[in-house]
C-alpha positions as CSV (number, residue, x, y, z in Angstrom):
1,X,75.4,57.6,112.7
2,X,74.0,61.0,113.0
3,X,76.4,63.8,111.7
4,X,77.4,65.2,108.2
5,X,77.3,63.7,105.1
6,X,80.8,63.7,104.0
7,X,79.9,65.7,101.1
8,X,79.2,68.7,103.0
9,X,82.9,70.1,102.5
10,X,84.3,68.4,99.6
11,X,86.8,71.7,98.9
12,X,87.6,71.6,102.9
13,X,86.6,74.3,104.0
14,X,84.2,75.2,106.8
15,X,81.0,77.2,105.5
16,X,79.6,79.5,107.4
17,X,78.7,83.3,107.6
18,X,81.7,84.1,110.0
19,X,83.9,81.9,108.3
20,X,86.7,83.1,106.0
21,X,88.9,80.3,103.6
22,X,91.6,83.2,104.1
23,X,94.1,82.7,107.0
24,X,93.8,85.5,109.7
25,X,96.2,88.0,109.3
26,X,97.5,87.0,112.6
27,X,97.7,84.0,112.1
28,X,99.8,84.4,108.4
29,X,102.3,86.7,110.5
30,X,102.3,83.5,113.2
31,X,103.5,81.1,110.4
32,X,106.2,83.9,109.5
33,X,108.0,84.6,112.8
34,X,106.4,81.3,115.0
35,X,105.9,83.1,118.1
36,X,102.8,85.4,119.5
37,X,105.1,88.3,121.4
38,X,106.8,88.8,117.3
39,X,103.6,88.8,115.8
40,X,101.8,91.0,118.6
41,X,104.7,93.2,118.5
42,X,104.3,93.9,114.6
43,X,100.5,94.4,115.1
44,X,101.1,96.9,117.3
45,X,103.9,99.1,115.8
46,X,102.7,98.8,112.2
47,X,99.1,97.8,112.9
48,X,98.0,98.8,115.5
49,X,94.5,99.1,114.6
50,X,94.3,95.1,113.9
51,X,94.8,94.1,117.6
52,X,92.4,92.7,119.2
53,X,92.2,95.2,121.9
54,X,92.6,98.5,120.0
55,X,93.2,100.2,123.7
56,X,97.0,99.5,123.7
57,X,99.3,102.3,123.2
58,X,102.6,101.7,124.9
59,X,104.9,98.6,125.0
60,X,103.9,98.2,128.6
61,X,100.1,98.1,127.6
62,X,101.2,95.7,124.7
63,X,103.3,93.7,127.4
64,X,100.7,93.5,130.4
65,X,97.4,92.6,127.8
66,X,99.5,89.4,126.0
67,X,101.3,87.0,128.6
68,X,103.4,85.5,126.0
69,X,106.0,88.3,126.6
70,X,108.6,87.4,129.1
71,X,109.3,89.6,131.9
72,X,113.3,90.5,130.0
73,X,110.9,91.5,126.8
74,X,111.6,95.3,126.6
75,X,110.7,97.0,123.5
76,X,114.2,98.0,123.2
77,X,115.0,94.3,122.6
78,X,112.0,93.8,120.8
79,X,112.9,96.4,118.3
80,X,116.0,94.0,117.8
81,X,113.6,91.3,116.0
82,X,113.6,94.0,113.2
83,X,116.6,92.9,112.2
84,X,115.7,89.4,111.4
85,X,115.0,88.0,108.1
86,X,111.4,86.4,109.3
87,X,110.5,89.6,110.9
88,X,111.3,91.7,107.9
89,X,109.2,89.3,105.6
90,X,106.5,89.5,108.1
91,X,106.5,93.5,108.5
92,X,106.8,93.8,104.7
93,X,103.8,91.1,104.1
94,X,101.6,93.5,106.4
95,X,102.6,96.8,105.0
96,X,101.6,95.0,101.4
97,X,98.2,94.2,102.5
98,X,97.9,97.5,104.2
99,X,99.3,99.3,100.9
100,X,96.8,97.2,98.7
101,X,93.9,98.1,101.2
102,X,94.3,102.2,100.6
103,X,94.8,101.2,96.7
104,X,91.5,99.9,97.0
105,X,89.9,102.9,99.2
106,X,91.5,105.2,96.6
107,X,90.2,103.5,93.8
108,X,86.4,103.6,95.4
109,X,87.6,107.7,96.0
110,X,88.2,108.0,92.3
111,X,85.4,105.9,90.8
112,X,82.5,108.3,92.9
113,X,84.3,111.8,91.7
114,X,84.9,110.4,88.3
115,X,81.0,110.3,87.9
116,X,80.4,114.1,87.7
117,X,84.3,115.8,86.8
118,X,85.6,114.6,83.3
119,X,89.3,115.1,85.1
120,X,88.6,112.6,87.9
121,X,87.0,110.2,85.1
122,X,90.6,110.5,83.5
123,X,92.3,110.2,86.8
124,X,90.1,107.4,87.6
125,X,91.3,105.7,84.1
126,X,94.7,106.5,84.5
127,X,94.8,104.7,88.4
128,X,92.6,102.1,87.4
129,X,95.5,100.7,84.5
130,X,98.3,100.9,87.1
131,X,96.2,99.7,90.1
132,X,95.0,96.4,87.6
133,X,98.4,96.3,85.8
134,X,100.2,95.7,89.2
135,X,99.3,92.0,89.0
136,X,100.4,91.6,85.3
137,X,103.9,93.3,86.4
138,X,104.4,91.0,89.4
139,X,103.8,88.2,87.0
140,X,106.5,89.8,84.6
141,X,109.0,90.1,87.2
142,X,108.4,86.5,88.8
143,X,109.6,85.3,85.2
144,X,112.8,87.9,85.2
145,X,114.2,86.9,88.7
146,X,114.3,83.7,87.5
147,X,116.9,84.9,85.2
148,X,120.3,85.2,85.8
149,X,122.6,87.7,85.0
150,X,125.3,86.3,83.3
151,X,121.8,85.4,81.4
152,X,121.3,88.8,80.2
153,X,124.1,89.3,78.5
């Protein structure tokens, strides 16, 4: 039988220059809200630039480009998804990644000036410790809301 070995993959993943092991970020905010006008919605008012048409401005342009929105979809009532738990995990998830993304561009800022000015090598050494620390703190504080109050006492 002609094909692959079944070796080729043992970790299961595809391999492949245009292949990522990392979800899509649309489809991580799919498997938050489970439906395409939430997560198109959320793309577009907090990320706009992640669409895949960058051309939309308005709702309407939102609503006419992606046919999963309903003719009653107005962005009045889709505001109103704000207010759900899966929504606000899904908002907050992006804003993360888009928060860690200009931690990283700032860090690249600070790491070219701190090569020639001796106060942007300190600033540089001062950013680095909180931008690396951040994951030692989140580790911290996964071990502390396990705790409960009563606890602490």
């Amino acid at each position: 039988m002609a094909g692959r070995k079944k070796s080729d993959h043992l970790d299961g993943y595809a391999q492949g220059k245009s292949v990522s092991q990392e979800v899509s970020i649309q489809q991580k905010l799919f498997s938050l809200v489970k439906t395409y006008p939430k997560v198109y919605f959320i793309m577009w008012k907090y990320a706009p630039q992640l669409l895949p048409n960058s051309d939309i401005k308005t709702f309407d342009d939102l609503k006419n480009t992606y046919k999963s929105f309903t003719a009653g979809m107005t962005e009045q009532s889709c505001n109103n998804w704000l207010m759900e738990e899966n929504v606000q995990t899904a908002v907050k998830w992006l804003l993360k990644r888009e928060h860690q993304a200009k931690l990283i561009e700032l860090y690249n800022t600070y790491y070219d000036k701190a090569k020639d000015d001796t106060n942007a090598f300190k600033a540089f050494t001062d950013f680095s410790d909180k931008f690396f620390a951040e994951e030692k703190d989140s580790e911290l504080l996964g071990i502390l809301n396990g705790i409960k109050d009563d606890e602490l006492e």
